[in-house]
C-alpha positions as CSV (number, residue, x, y, z in Angstrom):
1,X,-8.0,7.7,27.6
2,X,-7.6,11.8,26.6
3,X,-6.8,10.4,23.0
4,X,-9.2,8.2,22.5
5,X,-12.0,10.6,24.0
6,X,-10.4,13.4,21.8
7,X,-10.7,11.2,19.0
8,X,-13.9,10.7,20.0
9,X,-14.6,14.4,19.5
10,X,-13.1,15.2,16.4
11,X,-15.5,12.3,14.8
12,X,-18.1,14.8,15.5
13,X,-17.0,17.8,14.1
14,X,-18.0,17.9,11.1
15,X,-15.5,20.3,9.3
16,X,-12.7,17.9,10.5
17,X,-14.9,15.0,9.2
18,X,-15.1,17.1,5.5
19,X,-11.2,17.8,5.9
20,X,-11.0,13.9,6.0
21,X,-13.2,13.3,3.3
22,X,-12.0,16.0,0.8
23,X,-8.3,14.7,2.1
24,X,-9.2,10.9,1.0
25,X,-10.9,12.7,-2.6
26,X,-7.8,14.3,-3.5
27,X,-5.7,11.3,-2.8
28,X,-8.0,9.2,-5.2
29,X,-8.1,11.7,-7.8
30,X,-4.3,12.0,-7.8
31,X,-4.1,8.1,-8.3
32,X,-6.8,8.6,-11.3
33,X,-4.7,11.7,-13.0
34,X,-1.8,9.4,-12.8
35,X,-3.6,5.9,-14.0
36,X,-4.9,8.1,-17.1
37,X,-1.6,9.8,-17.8
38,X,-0.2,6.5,-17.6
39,X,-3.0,4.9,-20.4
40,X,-2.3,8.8,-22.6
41,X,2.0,7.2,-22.7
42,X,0.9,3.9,-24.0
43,X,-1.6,5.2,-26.2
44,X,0.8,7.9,-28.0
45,X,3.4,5.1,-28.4
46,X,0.8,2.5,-29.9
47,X,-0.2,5.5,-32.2
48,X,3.4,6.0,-33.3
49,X,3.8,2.0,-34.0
50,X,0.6,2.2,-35.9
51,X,1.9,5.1,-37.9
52,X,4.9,3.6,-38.5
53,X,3.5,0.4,-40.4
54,X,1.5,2.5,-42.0
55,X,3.9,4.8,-43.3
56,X,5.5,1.3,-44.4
57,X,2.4,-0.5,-45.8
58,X,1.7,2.7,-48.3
59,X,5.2,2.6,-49.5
């Protein structure tokens, strides 16, 4: 019953409620930074194949 009514406190105070928030924020933009770094990799080696059969088209 003590946790649950502690629980119950900390819902309420809202700095602990902004700690959660700005917690859950981070966490997503680390999973965006990643997603995009991911896309940049496949992008740079498309770019290279492109430049490639370019390189070979011209010839």
């Amino acid at each position: 019953m003590e946790r649950w009514l502690a629980a119950e406190a900390d819902s309420h105070d809202e700095e602990k409620v902004r700690l959660r928030e700005l917690e859950a924020e981070v966490k997503q933009l680390r999973k965006d930074k990643a997603d995009l770094e991911d896309t940049v990799e496949i992008l740079k080696k498309a770019a290279a194949i492109f430049s490639q059969s370019q390189r070979k088209n011209t010839k």
